[in-house]
C-alpha positions as CSV (number, residue, x, y, z in Angstrom):
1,X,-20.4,22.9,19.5
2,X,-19.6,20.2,21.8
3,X,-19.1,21.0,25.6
4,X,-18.3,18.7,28.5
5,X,-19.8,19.4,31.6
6,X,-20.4,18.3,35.2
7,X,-23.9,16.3,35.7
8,X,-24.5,19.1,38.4
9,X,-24.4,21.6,35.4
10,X,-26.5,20.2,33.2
11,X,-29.9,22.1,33.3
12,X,-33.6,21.4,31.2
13,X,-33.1,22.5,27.0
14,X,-29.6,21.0,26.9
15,X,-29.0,18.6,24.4
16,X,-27.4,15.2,25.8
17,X,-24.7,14.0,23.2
18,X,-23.4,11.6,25.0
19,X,-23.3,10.4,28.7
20,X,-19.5,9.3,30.3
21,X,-19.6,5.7,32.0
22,X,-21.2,2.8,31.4
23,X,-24.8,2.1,30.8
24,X,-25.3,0.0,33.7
25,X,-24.5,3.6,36.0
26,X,-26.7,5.8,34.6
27,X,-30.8,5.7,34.7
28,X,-30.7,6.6,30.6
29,X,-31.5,4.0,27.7
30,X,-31.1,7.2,25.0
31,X,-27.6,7.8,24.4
32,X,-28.7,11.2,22.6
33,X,-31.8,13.5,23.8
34,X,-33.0,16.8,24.8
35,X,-33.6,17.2,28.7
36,X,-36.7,18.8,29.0
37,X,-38.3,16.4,32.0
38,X,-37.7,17.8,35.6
39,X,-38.0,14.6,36.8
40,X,-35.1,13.3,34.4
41,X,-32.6,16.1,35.1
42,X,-33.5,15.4,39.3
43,X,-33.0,11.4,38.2
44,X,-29.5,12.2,36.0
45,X,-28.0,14.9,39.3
46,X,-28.4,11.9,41.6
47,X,-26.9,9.8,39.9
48,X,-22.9,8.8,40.2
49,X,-22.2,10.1,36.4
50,X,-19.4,12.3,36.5
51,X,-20.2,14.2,33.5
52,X,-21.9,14.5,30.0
53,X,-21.3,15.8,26.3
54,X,-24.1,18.7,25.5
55,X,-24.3,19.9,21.9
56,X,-24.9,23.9,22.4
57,X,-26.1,24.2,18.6
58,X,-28.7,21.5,19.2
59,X,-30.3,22.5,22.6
60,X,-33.2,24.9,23.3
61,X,-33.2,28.5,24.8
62,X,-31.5,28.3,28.5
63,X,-34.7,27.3,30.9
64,X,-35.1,28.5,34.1
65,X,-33.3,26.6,36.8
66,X,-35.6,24.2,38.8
67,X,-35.8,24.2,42.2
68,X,-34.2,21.4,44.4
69,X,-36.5,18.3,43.0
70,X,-37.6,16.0,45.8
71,X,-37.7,12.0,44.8
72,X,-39.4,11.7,42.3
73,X,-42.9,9.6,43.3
74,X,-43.8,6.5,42.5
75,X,-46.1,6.8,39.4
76,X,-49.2,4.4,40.4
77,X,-48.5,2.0,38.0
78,X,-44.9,1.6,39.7
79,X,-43.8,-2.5,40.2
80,X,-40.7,-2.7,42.2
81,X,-38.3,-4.5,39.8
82,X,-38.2,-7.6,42.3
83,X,-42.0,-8.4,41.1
84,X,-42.2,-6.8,37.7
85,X,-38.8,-9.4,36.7
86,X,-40.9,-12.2,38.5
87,X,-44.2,-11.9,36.3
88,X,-42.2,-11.0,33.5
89,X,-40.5,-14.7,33.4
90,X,-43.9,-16.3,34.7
91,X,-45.7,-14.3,31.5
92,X,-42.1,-16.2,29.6
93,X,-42.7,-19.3,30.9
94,X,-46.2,-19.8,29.9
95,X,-45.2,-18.9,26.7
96,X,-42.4,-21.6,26.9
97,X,-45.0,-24.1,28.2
98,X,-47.8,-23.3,25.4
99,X,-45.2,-24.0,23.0
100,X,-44.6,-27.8,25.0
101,X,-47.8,-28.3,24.8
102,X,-48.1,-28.0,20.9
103,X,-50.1,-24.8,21.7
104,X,-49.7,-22.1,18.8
105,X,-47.9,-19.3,20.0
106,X,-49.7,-16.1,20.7
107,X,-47.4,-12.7,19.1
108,X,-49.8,-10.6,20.7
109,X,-49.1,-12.0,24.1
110,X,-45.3,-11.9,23.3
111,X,-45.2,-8.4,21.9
112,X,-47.2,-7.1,25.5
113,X,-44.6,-8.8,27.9
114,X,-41.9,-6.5,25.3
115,X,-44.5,-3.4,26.1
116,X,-44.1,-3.7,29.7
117,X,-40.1,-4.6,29.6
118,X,-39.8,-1.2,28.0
119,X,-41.6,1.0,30.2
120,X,-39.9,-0.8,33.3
121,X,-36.6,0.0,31.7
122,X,-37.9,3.2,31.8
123,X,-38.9,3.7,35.5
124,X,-36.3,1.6,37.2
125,X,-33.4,0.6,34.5
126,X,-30.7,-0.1,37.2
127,X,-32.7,-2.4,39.0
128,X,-34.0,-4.6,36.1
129,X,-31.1,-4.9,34.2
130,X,-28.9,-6.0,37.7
131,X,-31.9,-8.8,38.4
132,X,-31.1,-9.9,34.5
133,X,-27.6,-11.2,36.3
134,X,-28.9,-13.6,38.5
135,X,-31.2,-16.7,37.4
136,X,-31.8,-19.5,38.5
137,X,-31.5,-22.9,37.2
138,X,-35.0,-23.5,36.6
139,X,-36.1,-20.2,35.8
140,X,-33.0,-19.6,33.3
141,X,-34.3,-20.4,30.4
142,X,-37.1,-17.5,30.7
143,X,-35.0,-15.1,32.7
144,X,-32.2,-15.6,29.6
145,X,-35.1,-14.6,27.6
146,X,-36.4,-11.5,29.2
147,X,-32.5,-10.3,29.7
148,X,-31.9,-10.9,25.7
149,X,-34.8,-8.8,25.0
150,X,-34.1,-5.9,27.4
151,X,-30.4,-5.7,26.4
152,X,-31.7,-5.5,22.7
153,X,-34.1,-2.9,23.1
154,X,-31.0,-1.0,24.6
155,X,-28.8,-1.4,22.1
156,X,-31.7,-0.6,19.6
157,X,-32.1,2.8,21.4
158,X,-28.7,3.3,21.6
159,X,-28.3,2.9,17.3
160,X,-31.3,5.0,16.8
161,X,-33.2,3.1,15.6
162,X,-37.5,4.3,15.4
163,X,-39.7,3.1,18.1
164,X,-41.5,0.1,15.6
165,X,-38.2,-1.3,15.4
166,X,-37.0,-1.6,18.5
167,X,-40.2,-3.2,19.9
168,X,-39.2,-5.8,16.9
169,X,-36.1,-6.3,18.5
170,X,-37.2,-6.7,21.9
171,X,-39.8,-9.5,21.1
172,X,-37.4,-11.0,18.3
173,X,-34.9,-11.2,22.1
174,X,-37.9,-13.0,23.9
175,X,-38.8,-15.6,21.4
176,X,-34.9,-16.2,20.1
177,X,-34.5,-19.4,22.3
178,X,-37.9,-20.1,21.9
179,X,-36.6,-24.1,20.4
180,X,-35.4,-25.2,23.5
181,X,-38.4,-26.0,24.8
182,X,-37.5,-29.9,23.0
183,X,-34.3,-29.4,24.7
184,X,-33.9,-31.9,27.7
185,X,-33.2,-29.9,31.1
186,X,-30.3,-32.1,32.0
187,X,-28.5,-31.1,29.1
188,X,-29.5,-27.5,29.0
189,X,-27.7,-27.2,32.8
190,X,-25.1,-29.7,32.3
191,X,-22.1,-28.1,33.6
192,X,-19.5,-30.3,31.7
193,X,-18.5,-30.1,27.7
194,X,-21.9,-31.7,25.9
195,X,-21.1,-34.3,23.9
196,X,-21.1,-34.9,20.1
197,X,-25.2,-35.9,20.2
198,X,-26.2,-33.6,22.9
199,X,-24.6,-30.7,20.4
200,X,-26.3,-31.7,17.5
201,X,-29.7,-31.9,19.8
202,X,-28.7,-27.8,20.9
203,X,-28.1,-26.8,17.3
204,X,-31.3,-27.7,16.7
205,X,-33.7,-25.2,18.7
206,X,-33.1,-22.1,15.8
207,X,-35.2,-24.2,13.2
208,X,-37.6,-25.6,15.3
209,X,-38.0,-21.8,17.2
210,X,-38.4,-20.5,13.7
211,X,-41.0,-23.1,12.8
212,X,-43.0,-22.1,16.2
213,X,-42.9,-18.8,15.3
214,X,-43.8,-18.7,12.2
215,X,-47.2,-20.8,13.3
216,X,-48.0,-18.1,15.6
217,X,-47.8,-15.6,12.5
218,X,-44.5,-13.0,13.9
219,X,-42.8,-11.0,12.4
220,X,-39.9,-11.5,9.4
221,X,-37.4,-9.6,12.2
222,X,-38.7,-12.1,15.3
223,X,-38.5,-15.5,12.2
224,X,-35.0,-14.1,11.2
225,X,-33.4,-13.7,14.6
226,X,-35.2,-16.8,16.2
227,X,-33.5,-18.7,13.3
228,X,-29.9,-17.4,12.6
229,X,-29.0,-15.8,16.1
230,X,-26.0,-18.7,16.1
231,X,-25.0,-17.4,12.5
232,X,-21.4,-16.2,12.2
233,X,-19.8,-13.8,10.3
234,X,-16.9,-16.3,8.8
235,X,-19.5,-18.8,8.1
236,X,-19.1,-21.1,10.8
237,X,-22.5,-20.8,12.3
238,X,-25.8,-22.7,12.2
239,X,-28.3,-23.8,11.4
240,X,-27.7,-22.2,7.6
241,X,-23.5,-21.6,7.8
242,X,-24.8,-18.0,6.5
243,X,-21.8,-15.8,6.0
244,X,-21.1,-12.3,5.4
245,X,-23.7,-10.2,3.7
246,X,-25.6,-13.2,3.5
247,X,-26.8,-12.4,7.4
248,X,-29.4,-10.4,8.2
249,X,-29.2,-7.4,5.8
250,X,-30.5,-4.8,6.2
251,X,-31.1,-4.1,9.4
252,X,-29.2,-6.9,10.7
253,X,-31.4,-8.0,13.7
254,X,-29.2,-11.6,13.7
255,X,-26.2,-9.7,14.3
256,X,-27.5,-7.8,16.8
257,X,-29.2,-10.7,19.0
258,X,-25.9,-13.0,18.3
259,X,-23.9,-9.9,20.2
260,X,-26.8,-9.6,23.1
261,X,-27.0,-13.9,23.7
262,X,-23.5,-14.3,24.5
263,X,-23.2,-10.8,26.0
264,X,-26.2,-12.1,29.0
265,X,-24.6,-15.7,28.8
266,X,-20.9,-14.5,29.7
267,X,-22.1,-11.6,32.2
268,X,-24.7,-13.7,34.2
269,X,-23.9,-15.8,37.0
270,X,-24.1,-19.7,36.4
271,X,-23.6,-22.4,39.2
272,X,-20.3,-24.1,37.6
273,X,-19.1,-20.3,36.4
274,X,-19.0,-16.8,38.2
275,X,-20.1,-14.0,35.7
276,X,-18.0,-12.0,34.1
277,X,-17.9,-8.6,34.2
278,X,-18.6,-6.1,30.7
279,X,-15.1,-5.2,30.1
280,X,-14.2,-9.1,30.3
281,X,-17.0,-10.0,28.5
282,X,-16.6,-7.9,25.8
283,X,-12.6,-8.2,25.7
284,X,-12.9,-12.0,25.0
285,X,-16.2,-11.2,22.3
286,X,-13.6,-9.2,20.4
287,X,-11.0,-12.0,20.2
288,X,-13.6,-14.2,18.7
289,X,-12.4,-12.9,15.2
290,X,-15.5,-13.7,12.6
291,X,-18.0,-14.7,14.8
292,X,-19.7,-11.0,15.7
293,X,-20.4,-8.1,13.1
294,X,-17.4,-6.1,14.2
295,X,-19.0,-2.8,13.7
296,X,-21.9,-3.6,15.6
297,X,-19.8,-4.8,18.3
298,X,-17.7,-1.2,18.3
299,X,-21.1,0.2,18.7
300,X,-22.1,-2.1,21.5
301,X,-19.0,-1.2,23.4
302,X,-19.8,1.9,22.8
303,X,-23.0,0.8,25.0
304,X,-21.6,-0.4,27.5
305,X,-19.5,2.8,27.8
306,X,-16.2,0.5,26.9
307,X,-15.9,2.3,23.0
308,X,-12.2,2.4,23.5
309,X,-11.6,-1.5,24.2
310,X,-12.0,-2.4,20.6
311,X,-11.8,-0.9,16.9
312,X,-13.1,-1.6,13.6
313,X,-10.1,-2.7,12.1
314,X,-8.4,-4.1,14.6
315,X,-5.4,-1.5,15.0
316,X,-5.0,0.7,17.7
317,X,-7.5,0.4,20.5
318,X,-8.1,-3.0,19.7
319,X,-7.8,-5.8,22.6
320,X,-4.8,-8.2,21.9
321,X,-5.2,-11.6,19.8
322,X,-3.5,-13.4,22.3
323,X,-5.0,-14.8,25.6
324,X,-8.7,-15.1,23.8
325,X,-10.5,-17.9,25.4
326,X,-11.9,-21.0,23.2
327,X,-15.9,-20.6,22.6
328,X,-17.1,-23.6,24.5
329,X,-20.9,-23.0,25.5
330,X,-23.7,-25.5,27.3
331,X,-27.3,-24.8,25.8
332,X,-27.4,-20.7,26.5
333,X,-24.1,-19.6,24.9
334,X,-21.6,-19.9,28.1
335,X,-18.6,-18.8,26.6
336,X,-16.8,-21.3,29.1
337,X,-17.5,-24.1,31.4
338,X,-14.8,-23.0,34.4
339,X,-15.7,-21.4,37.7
340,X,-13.1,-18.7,37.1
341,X,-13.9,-18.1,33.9
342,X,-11.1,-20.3,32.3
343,X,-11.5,-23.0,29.5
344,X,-9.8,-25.8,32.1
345,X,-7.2,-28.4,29.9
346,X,-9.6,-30.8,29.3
347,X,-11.8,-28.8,27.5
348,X,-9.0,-27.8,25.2
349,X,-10.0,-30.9,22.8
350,X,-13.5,-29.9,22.4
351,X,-12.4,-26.6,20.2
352,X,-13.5,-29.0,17.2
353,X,-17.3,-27.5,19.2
354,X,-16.5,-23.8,18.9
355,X,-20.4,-22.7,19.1
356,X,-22.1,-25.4,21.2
């Protein structure tokens, strides 16, 4: 049986079915769990959750109520999230630079950076995911990288999937952009629509990312996403024009990266574009009709604590067709080039570029 119940209620043996509010507010990448850690009940009272869903016929014998738990200590290991962000893109970008420099690219080295991302999303989620907002120019590229990769291992949590694949996921996010590295800066950063050459030069980084990754001997999950992350589901993608079933199937770690890309692109500040927020984000990612796996995207609101916003079929709950913005990107999936967020007239004659 299903109860909702203040945060101030909740107590250790409870079954968590689901937590109200959005992901960003709450220091939890499970969306379903049994709270039997002190430390995590003292972590979820503090927080500014309102309240939670416990399943009664799930949870363990009532436990004894803990006393008042002080702050929780630093474990020694702790990294502020400042630093751990900072030598997280460093490890990136050395990564980024082996492959510039012809070097064979180390899956060992990638799948550690993944290992650390994890257990700092564990200590300190708030913290890194809010850093995963700001990059700067230089340091995009990694940063984009590092953000991709958390995001998926939180959406991978939050489908329930087992531990081996969500580390897939996570270094599949690190490595997707991996191809850019033959990418000139200037058009990477260039603020204004790219033109018909400097698209075809983008399109390229998913095969020549999948051919650097399959030299350094990853995974069929990390060689899938790194190649068809820019698939669509109408078949209006690239590098392949894979459509449909033909995606990623199974497990569907394409669909899943393509959702996470433009979620980080659209949500992250830019210097010719403020950042949007989730619920605009994933409004105009819903009006994009054939681009995302639609059920994955429900789940993914879902996520983001935004489940409502959008449904399968596109009746009730849905967002409205009209008002959807055109998908004009520069070379990290920027939905749009405008400082308010706003596909300016000029750009209109660049739809013929939906996926830059």
């Amino acid at each position: 049986m299903l109860k909702r119940i203040g945060r101030h209620e909740v107590r250790l043996g409870m079954f968590i079915e689901r937590i109200h509010g959005n992901w960003l507010d709450h220091p939890f990448w499970r969306s379903k769990f049994v709270m039997d850690d002190p430390a995590d009940l003292a972590r979820l009272q503090a927080s500014t959750i309102e309240f939670v869903i416990v399943d009664e016929a799930r949870s363990l014998p009532a436990a004894p109520v803990p006393r008042p738990a002080r702050a929780a200590a630093r474990p020694p290991a702790f990294i502020p999230a400042e630093e751990a962000m900072r030598q997280y893109r460093k490890a990136t970008g050395q990564l980024f630079a082996d492959a510039c420099l012809g070097r064979r690219l180390d899956a060992a080295r990638s799948s550690k950076i993944v290992v650390e991302i994890t257990r700092s999303l564990d200590v300190n989620p708030d913290a890194i995911l809010k850093l995963t907002r700001l990059k700067s120019i230089d340091a995009y590229t990694y940063t984009h990288s590092v953000a991709v990769s958390t995001i998926m291992v939180a959406f991978a949590r939050h489908l329930a999937l087992d531990e081996a694949e969500i580390h897939e996921l996570g270094v599949a996010g690190l490595m997707h952009d991996i191809g850019k590295v033959a990418i000139s800066p200037a058009i990477l950063t260039k603020a204004s629509t790219l033109s018909d050459h400097e698209i075809e030069i983008v399109r390229r980084h998913p095969v020549d990312g999948h051919d650097l990754v399959k030299a350094g001997a990853f995974s069929d999950v990390v060689l899938d996403v790194t190649r068809h992350h820019h698939e669509k589901i109408d078949g209006s993608g690239y590098p392949d024009a894979l459509a449909g079933e033909a995606i990623s199937r199974p497990a569907r770690p394409a669909r899943i990266a393509a959702i996470c890309d433009v979620y980080d692109a659209a949500t992250s500040l830019r210097p010719y574009k403020r950042a949007w927020s989730s619920a605009e984000a994933l409004t105009q990612m819903a009006r994009w009709h054939g681009h995302f796996d639609r059920e994955l995207l429900v789940e993914f609101a879902a996520l983001l604590g935004l489940r409502k916003m959008i449904s399968l079929d596109g009746g009730e709950g849905a967002v409205p067709d009209d008002g959807a913005l055109p998908f004009l990107e520069n070379g990290f999936s920027d939905p749009t080039n405008d400082p308010r967020g706003i596909a300016p007239p000029r750009m209109q004659d660049a739809l013929r570029h939906p996926e830059r």
